[in-house]
Backbone atoms as SQL, in Angstrom:
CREATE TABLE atoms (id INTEGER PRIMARY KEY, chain TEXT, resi INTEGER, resn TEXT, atom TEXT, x REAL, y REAL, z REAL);
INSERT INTO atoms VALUES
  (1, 'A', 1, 'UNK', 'N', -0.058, 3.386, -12.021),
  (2, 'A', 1, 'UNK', 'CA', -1.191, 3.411, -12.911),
  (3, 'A', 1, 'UNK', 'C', -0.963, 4.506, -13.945),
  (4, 'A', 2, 'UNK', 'N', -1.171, 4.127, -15.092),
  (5, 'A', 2, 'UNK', 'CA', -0.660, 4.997, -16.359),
  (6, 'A', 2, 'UNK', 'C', -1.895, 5.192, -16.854),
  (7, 'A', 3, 'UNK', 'N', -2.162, 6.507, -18.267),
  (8, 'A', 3, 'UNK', 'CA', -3.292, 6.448, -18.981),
  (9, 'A', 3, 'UNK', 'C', -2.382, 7.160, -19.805),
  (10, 'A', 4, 'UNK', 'N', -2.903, 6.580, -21.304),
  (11, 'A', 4, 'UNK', 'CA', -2.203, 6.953, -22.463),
  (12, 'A', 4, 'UNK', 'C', -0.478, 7.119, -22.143),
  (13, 'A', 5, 'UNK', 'N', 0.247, 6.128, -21.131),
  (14, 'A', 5, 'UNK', 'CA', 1.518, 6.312, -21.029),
  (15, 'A', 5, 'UNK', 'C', 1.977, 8.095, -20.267),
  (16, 'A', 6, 'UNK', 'N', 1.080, 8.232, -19.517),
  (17, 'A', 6, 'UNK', 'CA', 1.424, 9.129, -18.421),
  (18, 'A', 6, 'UNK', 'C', 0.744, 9.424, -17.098),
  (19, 'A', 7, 'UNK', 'N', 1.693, 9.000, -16.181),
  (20, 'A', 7, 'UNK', 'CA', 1.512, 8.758, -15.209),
  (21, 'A', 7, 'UNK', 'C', 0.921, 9.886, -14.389),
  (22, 'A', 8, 'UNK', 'N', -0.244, 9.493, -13.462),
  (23, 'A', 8, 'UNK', 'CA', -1.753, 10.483, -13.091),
  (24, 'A', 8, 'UNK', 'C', -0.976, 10.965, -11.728),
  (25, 'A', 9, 'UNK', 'N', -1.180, 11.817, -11.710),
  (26, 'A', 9, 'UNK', 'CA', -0.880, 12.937, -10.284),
  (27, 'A', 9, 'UNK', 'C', -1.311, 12.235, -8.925),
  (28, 'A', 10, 'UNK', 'N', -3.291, 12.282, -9.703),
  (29, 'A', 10, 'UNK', 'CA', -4.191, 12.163, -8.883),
  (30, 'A', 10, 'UNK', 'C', -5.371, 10.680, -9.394),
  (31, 'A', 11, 'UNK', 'N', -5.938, 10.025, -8.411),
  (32, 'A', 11, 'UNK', 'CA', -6.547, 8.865, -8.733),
  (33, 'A', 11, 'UNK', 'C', -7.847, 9.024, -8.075),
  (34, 'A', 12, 'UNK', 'N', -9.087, 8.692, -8.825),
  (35, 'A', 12, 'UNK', 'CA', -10.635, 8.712, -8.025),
  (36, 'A', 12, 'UNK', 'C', -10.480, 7.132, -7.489),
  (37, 'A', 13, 'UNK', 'N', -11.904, 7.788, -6.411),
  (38, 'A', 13, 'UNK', 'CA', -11.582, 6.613, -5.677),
  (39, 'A', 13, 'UNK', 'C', -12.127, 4.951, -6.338),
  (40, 'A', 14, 'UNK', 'N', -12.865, 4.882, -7.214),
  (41, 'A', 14, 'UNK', 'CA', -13.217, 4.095, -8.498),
  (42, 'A', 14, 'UNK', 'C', -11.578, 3.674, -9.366),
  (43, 'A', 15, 'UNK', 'N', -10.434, 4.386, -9.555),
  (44, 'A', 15, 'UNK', 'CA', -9.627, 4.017, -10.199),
  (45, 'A', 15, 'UNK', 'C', -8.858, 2.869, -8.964),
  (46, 'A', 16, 'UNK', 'N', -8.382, 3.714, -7.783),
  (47, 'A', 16, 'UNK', 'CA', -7.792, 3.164, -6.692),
  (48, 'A', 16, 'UNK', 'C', -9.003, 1.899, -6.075),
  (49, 'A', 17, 'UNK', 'N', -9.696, 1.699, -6.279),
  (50, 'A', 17, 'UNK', 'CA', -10.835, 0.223, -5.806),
  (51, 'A', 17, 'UNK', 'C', -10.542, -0.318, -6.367),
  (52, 'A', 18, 'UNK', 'N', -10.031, -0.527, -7.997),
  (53, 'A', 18, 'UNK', 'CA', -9.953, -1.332, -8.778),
  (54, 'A', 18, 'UNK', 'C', -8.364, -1.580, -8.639),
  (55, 'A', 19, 'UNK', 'N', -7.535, -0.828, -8.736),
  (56, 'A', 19, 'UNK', 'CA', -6.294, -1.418, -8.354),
  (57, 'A', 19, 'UNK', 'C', -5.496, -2.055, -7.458),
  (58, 'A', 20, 'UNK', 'N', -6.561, -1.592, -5.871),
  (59, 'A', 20, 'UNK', 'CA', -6.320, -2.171, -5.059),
  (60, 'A', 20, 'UNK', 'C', -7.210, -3.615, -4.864),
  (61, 'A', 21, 'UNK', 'N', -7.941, -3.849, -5.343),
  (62, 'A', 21, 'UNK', 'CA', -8.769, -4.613, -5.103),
  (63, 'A', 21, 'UNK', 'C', -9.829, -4.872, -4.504),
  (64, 'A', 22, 'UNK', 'N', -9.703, -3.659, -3.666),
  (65, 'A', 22, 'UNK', 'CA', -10.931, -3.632, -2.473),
  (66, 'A', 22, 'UNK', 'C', -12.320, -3.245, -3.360),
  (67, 'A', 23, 'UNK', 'N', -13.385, -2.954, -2.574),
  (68, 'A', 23, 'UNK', 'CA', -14.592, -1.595, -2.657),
  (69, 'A', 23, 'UNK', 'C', -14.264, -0.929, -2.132),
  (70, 'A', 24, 'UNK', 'N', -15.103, 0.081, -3.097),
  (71, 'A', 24, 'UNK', 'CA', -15.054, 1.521, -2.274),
  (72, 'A', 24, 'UNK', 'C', -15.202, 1.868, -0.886),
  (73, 'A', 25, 'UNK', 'N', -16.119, 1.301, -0.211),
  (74, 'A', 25, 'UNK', 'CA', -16.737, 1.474, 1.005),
  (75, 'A', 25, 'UNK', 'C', -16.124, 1.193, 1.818),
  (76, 'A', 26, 'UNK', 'N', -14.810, 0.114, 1.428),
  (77, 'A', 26, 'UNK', 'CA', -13.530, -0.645, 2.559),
  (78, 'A', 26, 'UNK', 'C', -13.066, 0.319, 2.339),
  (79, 'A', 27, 'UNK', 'N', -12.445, 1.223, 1.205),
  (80, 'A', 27, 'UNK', 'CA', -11.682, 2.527, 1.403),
  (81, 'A', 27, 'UNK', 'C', -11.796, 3.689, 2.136),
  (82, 'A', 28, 'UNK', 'N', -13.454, 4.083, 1.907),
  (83, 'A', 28, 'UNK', 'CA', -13.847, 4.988, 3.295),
  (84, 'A', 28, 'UNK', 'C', -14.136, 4.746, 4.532),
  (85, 'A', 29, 'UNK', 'N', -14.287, 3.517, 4.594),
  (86, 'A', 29, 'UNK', 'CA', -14.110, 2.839, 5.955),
  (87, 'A', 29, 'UNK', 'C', -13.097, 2.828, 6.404),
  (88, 'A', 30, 'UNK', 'N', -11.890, 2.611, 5.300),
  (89, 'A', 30, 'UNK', 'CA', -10.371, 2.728, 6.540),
  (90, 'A', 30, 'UNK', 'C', -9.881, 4.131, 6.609),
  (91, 'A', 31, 'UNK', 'N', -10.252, 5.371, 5.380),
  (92, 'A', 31, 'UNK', 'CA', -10.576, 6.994, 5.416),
  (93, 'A', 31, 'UNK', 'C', -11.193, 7.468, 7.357),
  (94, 'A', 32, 'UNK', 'N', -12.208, 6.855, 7.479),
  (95, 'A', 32, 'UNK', 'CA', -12.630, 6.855, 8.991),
  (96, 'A', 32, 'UNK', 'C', -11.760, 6.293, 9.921),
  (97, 'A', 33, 'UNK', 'N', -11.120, 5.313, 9.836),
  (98, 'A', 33, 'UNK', 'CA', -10.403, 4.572, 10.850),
  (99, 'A', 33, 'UNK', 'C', -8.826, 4.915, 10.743),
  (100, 'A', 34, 'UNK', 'N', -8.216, 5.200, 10.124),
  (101, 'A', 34, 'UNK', 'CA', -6.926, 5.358, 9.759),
  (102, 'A', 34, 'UNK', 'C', -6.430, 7.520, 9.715),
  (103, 'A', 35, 'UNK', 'N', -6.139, 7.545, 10.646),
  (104, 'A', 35, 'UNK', 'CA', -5.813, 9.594, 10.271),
  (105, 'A', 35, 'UNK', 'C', -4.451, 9.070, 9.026),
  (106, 'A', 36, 'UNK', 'N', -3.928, 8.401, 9.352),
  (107, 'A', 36, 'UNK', 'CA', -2.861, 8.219, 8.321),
  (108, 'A', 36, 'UNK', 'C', -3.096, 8.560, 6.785),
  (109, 'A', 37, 'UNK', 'N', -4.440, 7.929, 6.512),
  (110, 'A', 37, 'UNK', 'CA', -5.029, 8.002, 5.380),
  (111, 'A', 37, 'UNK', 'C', -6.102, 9.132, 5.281),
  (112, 'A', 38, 'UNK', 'N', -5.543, 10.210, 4.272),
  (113, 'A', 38, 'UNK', 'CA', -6.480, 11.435, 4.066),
  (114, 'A', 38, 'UNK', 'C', -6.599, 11.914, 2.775),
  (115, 'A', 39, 'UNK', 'N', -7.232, 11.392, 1.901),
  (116, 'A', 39, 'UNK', 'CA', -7.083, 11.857, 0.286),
  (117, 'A', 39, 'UNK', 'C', -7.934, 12.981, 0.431),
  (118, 'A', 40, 'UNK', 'N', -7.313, 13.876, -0.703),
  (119, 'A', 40, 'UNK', 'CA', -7.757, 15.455, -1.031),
  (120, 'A', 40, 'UNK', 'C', -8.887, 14.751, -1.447),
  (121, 'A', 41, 'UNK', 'N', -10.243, 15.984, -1.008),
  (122, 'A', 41, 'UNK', 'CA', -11.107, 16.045, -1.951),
  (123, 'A', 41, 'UNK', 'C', -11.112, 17.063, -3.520),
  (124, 'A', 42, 'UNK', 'N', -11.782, 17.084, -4.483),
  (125, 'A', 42, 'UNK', 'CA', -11.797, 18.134, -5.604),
  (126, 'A', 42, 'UNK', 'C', -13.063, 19.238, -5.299),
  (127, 'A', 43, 'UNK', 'N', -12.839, 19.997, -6.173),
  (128, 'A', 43, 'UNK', 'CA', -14.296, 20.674, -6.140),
  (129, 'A', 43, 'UNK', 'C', -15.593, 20.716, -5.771),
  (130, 'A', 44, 'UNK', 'N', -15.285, 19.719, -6.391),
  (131, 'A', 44, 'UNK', 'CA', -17.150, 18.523, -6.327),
  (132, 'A', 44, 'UNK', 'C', -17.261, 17.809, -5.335),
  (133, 'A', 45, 'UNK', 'N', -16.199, 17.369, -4.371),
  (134, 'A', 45, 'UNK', 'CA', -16.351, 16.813, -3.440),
  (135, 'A', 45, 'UNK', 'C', -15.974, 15.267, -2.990),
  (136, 'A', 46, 'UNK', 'N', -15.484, 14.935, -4.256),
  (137, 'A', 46, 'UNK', 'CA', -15.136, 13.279, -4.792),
  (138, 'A', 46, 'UNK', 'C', -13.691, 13.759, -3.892),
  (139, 'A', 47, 'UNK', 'N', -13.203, 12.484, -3.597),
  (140, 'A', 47, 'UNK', 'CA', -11.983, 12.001, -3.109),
  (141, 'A', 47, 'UNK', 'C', -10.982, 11.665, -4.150),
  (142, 'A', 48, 'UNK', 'N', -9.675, 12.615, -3.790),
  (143, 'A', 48, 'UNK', 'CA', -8.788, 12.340, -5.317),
  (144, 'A', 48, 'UNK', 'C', -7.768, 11.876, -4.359),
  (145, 'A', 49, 'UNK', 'N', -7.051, 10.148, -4.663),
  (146, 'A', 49, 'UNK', 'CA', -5.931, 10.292, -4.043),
  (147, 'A', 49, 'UNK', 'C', -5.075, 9.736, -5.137),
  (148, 'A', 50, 'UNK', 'N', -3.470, 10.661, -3.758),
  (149, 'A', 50, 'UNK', 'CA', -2.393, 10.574, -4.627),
  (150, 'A', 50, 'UNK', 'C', -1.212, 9.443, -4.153),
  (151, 'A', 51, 'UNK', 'N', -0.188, 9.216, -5.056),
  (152, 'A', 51, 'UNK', 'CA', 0.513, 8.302, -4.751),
  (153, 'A', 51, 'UNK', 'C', 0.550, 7.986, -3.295),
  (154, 'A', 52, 'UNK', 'N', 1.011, 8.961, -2.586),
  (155, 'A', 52, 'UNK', 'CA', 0.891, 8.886, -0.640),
  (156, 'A', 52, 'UNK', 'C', 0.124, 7.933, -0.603),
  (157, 'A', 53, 'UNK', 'N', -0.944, 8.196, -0.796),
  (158, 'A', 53, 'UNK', 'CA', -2.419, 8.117, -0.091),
  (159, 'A', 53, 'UNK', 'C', -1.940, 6.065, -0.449),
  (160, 'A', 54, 'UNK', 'N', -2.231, 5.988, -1.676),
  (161, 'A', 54, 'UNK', 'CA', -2.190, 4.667, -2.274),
  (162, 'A', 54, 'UNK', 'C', -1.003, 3.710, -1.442),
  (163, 'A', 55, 'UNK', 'N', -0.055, 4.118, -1.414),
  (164, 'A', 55, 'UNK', 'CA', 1.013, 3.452, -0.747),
  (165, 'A', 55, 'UNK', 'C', 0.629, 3.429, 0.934),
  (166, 'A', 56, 'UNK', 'N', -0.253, 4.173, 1.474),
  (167, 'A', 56, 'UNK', 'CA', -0.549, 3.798, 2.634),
  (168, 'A', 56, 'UNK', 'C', -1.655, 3.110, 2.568),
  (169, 'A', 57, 'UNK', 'N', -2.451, 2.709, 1.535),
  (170, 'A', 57, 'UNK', 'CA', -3.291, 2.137, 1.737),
  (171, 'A', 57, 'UNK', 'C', -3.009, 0.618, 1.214),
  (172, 'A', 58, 'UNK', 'N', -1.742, 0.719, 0.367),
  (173, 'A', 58, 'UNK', 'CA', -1.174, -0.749, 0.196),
  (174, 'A', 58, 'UNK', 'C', -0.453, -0.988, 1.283),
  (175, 'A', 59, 'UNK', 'N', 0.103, -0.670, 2.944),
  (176, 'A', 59, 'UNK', 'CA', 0.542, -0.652, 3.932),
  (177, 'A', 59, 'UNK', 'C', -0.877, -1.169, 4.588),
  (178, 'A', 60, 'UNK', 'N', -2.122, -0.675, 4.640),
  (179, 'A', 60, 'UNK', 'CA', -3.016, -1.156, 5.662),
  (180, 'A', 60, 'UNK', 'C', -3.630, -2.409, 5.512),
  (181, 'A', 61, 'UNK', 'N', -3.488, -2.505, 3.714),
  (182, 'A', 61, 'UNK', 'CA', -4.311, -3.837, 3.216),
  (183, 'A', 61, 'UNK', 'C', -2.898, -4.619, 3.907),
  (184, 'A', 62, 'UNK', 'N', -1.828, -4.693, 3.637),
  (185, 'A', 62, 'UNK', 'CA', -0.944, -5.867, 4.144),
  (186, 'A', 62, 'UNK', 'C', -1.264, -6.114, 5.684),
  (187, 'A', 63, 'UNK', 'N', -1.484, -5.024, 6.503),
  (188, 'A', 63, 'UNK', 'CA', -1.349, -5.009, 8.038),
  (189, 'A', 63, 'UNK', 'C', -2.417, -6.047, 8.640),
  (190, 'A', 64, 'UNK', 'N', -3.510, -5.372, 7.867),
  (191, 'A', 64, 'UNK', 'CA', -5.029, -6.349, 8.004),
  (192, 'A', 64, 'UNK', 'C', -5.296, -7.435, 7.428),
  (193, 'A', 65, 'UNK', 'N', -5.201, -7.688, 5.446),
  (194, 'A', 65, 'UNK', 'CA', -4.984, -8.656, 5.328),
  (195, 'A', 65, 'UNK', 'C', -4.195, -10.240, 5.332),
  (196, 'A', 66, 'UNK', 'N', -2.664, -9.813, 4.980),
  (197, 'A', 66, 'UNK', 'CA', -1.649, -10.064, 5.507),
  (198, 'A', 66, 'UNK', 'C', -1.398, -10.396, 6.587),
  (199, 'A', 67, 'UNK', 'N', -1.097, -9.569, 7.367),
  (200, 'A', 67, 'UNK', 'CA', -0.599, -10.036, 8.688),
  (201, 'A', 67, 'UNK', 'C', -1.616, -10.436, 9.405),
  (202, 'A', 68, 'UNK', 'N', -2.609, -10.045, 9.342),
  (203, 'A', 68, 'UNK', 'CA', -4.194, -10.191, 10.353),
  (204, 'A', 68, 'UNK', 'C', -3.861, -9.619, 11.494),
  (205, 'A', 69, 'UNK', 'N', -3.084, -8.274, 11.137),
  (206, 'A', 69, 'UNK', 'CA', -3.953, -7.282, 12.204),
  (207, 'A', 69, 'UNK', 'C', -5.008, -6.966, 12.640),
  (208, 'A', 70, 'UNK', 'N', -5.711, -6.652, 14.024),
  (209, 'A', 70, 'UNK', 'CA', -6.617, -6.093, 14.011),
  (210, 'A', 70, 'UNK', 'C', -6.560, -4.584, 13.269),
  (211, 'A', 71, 'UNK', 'N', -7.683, -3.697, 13.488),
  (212, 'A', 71, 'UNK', 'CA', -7.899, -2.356, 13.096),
  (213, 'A', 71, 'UNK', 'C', -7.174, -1.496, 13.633),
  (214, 'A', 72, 'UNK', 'N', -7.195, -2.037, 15.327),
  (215, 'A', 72, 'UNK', 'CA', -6.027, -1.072, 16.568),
  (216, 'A', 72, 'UNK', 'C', -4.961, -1.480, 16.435),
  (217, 'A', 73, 'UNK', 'N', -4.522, -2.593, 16.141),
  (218, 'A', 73, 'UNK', 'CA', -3.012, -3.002, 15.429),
  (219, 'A', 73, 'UNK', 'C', -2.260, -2.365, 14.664),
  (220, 'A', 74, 'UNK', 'N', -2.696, -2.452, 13.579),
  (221, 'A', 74, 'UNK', 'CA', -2.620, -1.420, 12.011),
  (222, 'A', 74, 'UNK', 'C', -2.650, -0.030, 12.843),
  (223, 'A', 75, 'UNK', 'N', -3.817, 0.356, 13.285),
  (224, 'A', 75, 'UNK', 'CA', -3.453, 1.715, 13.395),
  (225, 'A', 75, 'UNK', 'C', -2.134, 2.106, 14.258),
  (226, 'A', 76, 'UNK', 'N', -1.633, 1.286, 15.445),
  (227, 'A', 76, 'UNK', 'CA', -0.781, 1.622, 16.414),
  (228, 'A', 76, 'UNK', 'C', 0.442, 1.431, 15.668),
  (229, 'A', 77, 'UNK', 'N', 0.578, 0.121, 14.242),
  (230, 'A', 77, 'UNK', 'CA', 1.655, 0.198, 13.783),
  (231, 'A', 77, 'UNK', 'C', 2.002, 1.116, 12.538),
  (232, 'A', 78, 'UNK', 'N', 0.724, 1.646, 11.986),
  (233, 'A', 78, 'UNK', 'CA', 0.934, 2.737, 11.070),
  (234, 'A', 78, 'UNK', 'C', 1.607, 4.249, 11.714),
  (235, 'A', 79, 'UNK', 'N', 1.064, 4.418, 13.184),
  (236, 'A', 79, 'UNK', 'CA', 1.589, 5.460, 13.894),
  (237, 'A', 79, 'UNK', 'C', 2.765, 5.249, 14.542),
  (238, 'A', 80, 'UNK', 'N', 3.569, 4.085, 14.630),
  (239, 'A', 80, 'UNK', 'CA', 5.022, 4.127, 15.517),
  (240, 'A', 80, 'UNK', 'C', 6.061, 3.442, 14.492),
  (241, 'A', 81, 'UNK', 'N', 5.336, 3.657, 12.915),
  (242, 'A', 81, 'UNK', 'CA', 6.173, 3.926, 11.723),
  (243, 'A', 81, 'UNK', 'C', 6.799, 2.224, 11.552),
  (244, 'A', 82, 'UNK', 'N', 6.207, 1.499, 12.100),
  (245, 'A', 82, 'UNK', 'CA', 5.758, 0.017, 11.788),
  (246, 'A', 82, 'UNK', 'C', 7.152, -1.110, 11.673),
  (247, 'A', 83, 'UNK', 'N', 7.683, -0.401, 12.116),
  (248, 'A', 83, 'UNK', 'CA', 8.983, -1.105, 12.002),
  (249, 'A', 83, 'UNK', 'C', 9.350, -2.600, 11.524),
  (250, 'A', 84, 'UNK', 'N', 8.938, -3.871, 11.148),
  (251, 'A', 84, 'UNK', 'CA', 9.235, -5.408, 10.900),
  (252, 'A', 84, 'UNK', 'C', 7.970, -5.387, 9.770),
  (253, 'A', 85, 'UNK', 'N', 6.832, -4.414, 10.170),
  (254, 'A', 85, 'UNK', 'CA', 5.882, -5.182, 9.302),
  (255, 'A', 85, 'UNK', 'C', 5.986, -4.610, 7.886),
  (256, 'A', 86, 'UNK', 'N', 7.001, -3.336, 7.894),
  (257, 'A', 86, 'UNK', 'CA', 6.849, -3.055, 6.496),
  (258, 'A', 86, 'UNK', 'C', 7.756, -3.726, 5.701),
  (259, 'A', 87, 'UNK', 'N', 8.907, -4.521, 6.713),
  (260, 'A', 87, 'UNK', 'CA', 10.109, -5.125, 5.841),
  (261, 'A', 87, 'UNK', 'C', 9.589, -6.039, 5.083),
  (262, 'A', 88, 'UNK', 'N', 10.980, -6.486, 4.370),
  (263, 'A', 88, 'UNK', 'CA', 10.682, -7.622, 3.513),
  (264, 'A', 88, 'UNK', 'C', 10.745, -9.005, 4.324),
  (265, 'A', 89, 'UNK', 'N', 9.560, -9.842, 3.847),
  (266, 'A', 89, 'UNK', 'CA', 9.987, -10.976, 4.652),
  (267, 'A', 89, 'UNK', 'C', 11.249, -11.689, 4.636),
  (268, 'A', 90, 'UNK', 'N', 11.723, -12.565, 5.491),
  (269, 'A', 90, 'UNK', 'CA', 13.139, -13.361, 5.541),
  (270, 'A', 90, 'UNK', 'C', 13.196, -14.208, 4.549),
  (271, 'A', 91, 'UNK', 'N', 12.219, -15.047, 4.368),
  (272, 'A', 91, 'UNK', 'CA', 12.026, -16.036, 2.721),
  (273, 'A', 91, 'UNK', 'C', 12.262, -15.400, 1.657),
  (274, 'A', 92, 'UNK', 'N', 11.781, -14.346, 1.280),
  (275, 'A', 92, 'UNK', 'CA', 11.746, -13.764, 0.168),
  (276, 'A', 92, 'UNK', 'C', 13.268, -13.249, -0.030),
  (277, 'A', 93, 'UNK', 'N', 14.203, -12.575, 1.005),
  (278, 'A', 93, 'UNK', 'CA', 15.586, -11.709, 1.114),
  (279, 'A', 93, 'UNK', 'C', 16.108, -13.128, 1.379),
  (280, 'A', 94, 'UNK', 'N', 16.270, -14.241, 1.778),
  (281, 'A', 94, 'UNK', 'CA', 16.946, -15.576, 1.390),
  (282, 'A', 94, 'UNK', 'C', 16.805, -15.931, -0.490),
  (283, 'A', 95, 'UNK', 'N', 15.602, -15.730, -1.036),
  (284, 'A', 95, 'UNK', 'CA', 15.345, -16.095, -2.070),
  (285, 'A', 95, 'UNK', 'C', 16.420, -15.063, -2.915),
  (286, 'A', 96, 'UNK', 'N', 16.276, -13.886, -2.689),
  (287, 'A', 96, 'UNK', 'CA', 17.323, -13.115, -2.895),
  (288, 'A', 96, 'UNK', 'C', 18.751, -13.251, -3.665),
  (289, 'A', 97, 'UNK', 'N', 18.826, -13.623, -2.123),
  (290, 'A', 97, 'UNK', 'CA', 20.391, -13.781, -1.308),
  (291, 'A', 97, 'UNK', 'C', 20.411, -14.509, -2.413),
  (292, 'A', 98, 'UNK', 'N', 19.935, -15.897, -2.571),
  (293, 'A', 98, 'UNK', 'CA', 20.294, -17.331, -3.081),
  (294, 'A', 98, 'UNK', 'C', 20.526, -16.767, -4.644),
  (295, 'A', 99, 'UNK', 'N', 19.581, -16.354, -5.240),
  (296, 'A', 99, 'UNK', 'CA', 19.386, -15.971, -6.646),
  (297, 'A', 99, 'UNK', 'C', 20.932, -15.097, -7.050),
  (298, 'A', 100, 'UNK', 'N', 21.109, -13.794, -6.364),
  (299, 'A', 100, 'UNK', 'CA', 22.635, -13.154, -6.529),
  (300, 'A', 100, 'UNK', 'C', 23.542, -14.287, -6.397),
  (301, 'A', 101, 'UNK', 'N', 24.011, -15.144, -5.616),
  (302, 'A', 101, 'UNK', 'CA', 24.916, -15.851, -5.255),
  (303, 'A', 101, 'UNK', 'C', 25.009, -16.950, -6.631),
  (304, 'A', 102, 'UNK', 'N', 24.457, -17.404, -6.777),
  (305, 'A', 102, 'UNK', 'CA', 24.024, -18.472, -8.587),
  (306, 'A', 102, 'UNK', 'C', 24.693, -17.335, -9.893),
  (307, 'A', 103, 'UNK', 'N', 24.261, -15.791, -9.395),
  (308, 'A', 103, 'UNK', 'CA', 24.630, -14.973, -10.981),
  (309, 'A', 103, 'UNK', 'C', 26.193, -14.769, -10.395),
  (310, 'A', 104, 'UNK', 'N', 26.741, -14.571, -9.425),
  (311, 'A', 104, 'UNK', 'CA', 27.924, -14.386, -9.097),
  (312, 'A', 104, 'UNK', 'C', 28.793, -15.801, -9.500),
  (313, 'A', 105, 'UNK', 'N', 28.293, -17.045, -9.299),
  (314, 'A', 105, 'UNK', 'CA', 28.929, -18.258, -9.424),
  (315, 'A', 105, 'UNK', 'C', 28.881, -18.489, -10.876),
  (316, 'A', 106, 'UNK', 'N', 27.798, -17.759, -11.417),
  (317, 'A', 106, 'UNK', 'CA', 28.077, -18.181, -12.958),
  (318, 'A', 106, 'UNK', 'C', 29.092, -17.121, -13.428),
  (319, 'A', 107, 'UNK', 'N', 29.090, -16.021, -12.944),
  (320, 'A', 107, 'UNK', 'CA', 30.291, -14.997, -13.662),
  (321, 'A', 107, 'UNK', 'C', 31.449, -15.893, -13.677),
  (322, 'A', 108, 'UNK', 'N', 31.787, -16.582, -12.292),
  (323, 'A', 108, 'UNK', 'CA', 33.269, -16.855, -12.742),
  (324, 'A', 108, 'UNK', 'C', 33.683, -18.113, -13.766);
């Protein structure tokens, strides 16, 4: 997420709802359910998160929406560092595969 072509440190939780797609309230709801997920607060008390924060929270939306984890799912696979669910799927690394193999066949 850019503004005026420079990239933000820090994101309110109004910028990150909208990029992720969720509401707010799914965000502090998984803030409660998730220790993984802990955005700084500021001064005032608002929730500022930073890249971390966002990339684990694009990890929980896949776990739950995606995969249809439960809540104890996600959390047990966010804590034993999630091993298959963060990969890339096999379709997609075939799609890959296939796509390199076509630019290699056209080189020669």
């Amino acid at each position: 997420m850019k503004t005026n072509g420079i990239e933000k440190l820090y994101y309110s939780i109004g910028e990150v709802s909208e990029l992720m797609g969720l509401e707010p309230h799914v965000l502090r709801y998984w803030e409660s359910e998730f220790k993984a997920l802990s955005p700084k607060k500021n001064r005032a008390g608002r929730r500022i998160y930073r890249k971390s924060d966002i990339k684990t929270l694009e990890r929980i939306r896949y776990l739950l929406k995606d995969r249809k984890y439960t809540i104890e799912g996600a959390r047990k696979s966010l804590q034993e560092g999630g091993d298959d669910s963060a990969s890339v799927p096999r379709e997609e690394l075939l799609q890959i595969r296939a796509f390199l193999e076509h630019v290699l066949n056209s080189l020669d």
